[in-house]
C-alpha positions in Angstrom: 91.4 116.2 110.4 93.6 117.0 107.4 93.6 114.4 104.6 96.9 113.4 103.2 97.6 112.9 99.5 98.9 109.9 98.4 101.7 109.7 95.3 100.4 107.3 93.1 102.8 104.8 94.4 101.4 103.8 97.4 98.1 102.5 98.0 95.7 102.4 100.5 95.4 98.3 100.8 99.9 98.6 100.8 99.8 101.0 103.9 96.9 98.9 105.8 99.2 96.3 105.6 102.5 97.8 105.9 100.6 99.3 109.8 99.2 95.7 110.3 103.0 94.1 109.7 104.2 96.0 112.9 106.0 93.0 114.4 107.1 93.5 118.5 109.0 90.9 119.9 107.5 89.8 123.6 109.9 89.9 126.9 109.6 88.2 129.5 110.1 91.0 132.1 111.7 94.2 131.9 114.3 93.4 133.6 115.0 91.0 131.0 114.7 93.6 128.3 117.3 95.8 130.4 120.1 93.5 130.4 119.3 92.8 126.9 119.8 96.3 126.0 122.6 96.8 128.2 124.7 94.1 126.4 123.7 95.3 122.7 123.9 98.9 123.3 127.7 99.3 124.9 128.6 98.5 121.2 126.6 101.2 119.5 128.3 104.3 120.0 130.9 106.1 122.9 127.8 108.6 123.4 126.0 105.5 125.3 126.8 106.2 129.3 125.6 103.0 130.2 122.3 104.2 132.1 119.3 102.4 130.8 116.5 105.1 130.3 113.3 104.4 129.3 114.9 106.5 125.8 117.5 104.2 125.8 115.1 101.2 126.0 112.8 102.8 122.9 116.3 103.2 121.1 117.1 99.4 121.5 113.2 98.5 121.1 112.4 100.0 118.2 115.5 98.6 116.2 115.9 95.3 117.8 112.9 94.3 118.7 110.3 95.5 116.1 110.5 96.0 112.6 109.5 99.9 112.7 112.3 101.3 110.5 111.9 98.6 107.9 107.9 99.4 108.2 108.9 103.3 108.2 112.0 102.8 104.6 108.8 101.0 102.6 107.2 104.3 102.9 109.9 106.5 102.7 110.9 104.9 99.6 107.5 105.7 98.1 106.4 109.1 99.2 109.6 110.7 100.5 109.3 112.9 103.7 105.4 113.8 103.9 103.0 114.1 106.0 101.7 110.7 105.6 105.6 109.7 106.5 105.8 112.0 110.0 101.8 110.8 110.8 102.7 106.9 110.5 105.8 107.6 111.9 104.0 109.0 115.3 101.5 106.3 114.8 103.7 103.3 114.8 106.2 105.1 118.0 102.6 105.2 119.8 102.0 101.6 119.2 105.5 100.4 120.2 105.8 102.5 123.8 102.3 101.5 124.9 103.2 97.6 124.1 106.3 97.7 125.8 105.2 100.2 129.0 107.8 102.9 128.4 107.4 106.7 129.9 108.4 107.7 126.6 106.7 110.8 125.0 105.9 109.7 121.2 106.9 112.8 120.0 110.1 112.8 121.4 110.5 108.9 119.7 109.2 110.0 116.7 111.3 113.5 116.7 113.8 113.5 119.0 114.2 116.7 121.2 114.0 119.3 118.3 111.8 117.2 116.1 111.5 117.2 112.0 113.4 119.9 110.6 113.3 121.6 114.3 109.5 121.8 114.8 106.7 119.5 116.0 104.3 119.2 113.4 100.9 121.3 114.9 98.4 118.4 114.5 100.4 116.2 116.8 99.9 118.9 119.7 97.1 117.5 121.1 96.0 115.3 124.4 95.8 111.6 122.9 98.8 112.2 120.0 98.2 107.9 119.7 94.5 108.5 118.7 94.9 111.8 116.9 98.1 109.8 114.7 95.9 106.8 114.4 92.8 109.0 112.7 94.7 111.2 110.4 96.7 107.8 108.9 93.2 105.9 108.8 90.3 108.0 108.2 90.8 107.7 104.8 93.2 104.5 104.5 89.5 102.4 105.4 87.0 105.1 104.2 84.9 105.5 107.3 84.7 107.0 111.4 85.0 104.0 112.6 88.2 102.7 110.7 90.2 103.3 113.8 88.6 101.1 115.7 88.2 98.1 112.9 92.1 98.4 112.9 93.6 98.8 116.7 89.9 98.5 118.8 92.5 99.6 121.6 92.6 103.5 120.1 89.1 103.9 121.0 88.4 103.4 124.1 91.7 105.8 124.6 90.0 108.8 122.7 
């Protein structure tokens, strides 16, 4: 796995906690999480058709329900558009779809349909993009193999 470089701004104790402040909101059913985003999302935009996809839901999850893009500006703010940026990114998108059961690719979350500056980055092609995000953010964040599994046990029965 690559190792990402770290501008002197950011440490490794700030990211562990920035990843372990993910906050997502429980629901009590998903059909209570669909009329929730129904009524929210009318107002966002005239692009919105009024079908709720499981993008759509990952649209309104993601900025309603957890606190990913304030998780994802404390990092941009410190190391502008790197890798470690795109990896947590994928990491955090990973997190949020599996917690909330959407058929949601992570790359497409993380991406959209052309993805960072029109490309997927290559290290993210890969069966388990959750596990291979999770190792490239951690291996060094905790200094060992097994940090992944100290941090989100989930990852590695996943691998």
């Amino acid at each position: 796995m690559q190792a990402v470089a770290l501008t002197i701004s950011l440490g490794w104790g700030e990211l562990r906690d920035l990843l372990a402040s993910l906050h997502m909101r429980q629901v009590p059913h998903r059909s209570a999480l669909v009329e929730e985003a129904r009524r929210f999302l009318p107002q966002r935009g005239a692009d919105f058709n009024g079908e709720i996809t499981d993008r759509v839901l990952w649209s309104y999850i993601s900025r309603r329900l957890t606190n990913y893009n304030e998780i994802l500006e404390e990092i941009r703010g410190k190391v502008g558009e790197s890798e470690l940026y795109e990896n947590v990114k994928v990491y955090l998108c990973c997190r949020i779809i599996r917690h909330y059961g959407l058929q949601v690719d992570p790359l497409y979350a993380a991406f959209g349909s052309a993805g960072s500056y029109g490309r997927v980055p290559e290290r993210f092609i890969v069966v388990n993009v959750e596990a291979a995000a999770a190792e490239i953010v951690l291996q060094e964040l905790l200094g060992s193999s097994d940090a992944i599994i100290r941090l989100h046990p989930s990852i590695a029965s996943r691998s």
